[in-house]
C-alpha angles and dihedrals in degrees: 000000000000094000138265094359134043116230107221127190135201126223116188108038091209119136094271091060083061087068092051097050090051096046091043087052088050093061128074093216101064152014137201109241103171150026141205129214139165086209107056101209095057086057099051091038089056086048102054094036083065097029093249115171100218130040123166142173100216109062089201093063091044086052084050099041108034096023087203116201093225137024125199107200099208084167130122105297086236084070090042101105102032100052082040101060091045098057089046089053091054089051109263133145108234136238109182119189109229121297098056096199130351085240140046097228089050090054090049089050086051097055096039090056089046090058092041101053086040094242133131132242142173137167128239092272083159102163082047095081099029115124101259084062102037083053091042085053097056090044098053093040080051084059090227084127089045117202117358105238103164130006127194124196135195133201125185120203119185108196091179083068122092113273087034073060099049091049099053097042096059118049083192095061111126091233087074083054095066122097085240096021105187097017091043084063098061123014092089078077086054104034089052097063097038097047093043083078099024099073106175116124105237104003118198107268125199119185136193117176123173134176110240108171118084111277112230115139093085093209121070098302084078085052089063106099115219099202130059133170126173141182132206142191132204128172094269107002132054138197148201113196117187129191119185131168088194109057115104127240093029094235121196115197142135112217108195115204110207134176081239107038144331126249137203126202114189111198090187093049094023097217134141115205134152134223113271108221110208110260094195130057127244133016089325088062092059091042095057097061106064084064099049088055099052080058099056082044090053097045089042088058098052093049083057085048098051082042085051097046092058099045101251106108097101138173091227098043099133098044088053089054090047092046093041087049091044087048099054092040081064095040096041099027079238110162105264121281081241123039116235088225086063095046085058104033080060086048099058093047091059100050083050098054086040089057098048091050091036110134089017112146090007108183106226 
């Protein structure tokens, strides 16, 4: 380590890369002192945009010149290994943007190299760590949900917005280069927070994908399916994860099924509120509980506005938490804020998913 503070340095100046640098500058125990761009001017641009001394185009002369102590890789997934291994190589911790590697095996290799190089990784779980989870995660640990039995997950997707645009509008975009191209992109957002309560090894996975929008490209932009939903079966919980790109408005929540209570976390809204059963028989029982939801809501608002009032009420929440927890696991040789058994247990979901749909919507 280089002392009180960590240097960090930023390789891929996309938009998400802006993210990192803001939610670096917010914590005591680091700054970034350096970025990497193919393009040298996004680099220089991104630079200048968060007042960082050093920007370069070639990440080996940025290993050489600035010997960061961590690297966060915010470039497309298909560079991910490579640029990762490098850095670790050079001695860097790793920070690696979702998905970790296009393929499962290359995850694995990546790992592997980290622990043997005794250095730590993770990979951008953001939501992860937002606060709807980190409360659900208390609740449930509390046992006031009881046993997970069932666990249903959303995921809303606007391709009007614009890096659907983007995506849409480019049939060279590296995002139609992934196995599971748009869904590779984002299910990690949906398989953390399922798998986090499903806990078999390697569950039973059953995946149907379809393309709903109207076709009209005629090349392989017309090949990326909008609409994904998956099951999955583990010895005593099971799971529904659902990823659309249709549904108004695009929700984002998390509902929990215990033997005690359910639970919704909404990511949108970030709240965190249980069913209410009725307590009373009859037409008034089912009248009670309505009520006794707008309360949880309430409560659940003011605790934003408190959040917002003092200023923590981000949009990044759960990436600075990530960051802050990977950085004290290298400062303090602390375990990582994310297993490596559940990066790869999600891995190998995902390959799995991406097997069952391969070939759907094929432009011929």
């Amino acid at each position: 380590m280089t002392g009180e503070k960590l240097k960090v340095a930023v390789v891929g100046c996309g938009q998400i890369a802006d993210g990192h640098i803001s939610e670096i500058q917010k914590l005591d125990n680091a700054e970034v002192t350096a970025l990497c761009d193919r393009e040298p001017l996004m680099a220089e641009q991104a630079a200048v945009r968060h007042g960082i001394p050093g920007h370069y185009r070639l990440f080996e002369e940025l290993l050489e010149k600035e010997r960061p102590d961590v690297v966060h890789i915010t470039t497309p997934p298909q560079s991910h290994l490579p640029l990762a291994i490098q850095a670790i190589d050079a001695g860097c911790h790793v920070y690696v943007e979702k998905p970790l590697t296009p393929r499962y095996e290359e995850a694995e290799r990546l790992i592997a190299h980290a622990e043997k190089k005794n250095r730590k990784l993770t990979i951008g779980h953001i939501y992860y760590f937002d606060p709807p989870a980190l409360a659900l995660r208390d609740l449930f640990a509390s046992g006031a949900i009881g046993e997970a039995v069932h666990v249903e997950s959303f995921y809303g997707y606007n391709l009007a917005g614009p890096f659907g645009k983007a995506i849409l509008g480019d049939s060279k975009h590296w995002v139609h280069q992934l196995p599971g191209k748009l869904f590779h992109n984002n299910i990690d957002h949906l398989l953390n927070k399922v798998l986090e309560f499903v806990d078999d090894e390697r569950p039973m996975v059953v995946a149907h994908g379809e393309v709903r929008r109207t076709t009209r490209f005629g090349d392989i932009r017309d090949a990326m399916p909008d609409e994904l939903r998956i099951l999955i079966q583990g010895e005593s919980t099971s799971a529904y994860a659902t990823f659309s790109s249709h549904v108004k408005p695009a929700a984002h929540f998390l509902r929990l099924y215990g033997t005690k209570n359910i639970a919704h976390a909404d990511f949108v809204a970030r709240t965190l509120v249980l069913e209410q059963e009725p307590s009373l028989p009859s037409a008034l029982g089912r009248l009670l509980p309505a009520f006794g939801m707008a309360r949880q809501y309430r409560r659940e608002g003011w605790r934003n506005v408190r959040r917002f009032l003092r200023s923590d009420f981000h949009f990044f929440s759960g990436m600075n938490t990530l960051i802050s927890r990977f950085y004290d696991s290298i400062l303090d040789d602390a375990p990582l804020p994310i297993p490596y058994r559940d990066i790869l247990r999600i891995g190998w979901v995902m390959e799995e998913i991406f097997r069952q749909i391969d070939g759907l919507g094929e432009h011929s």
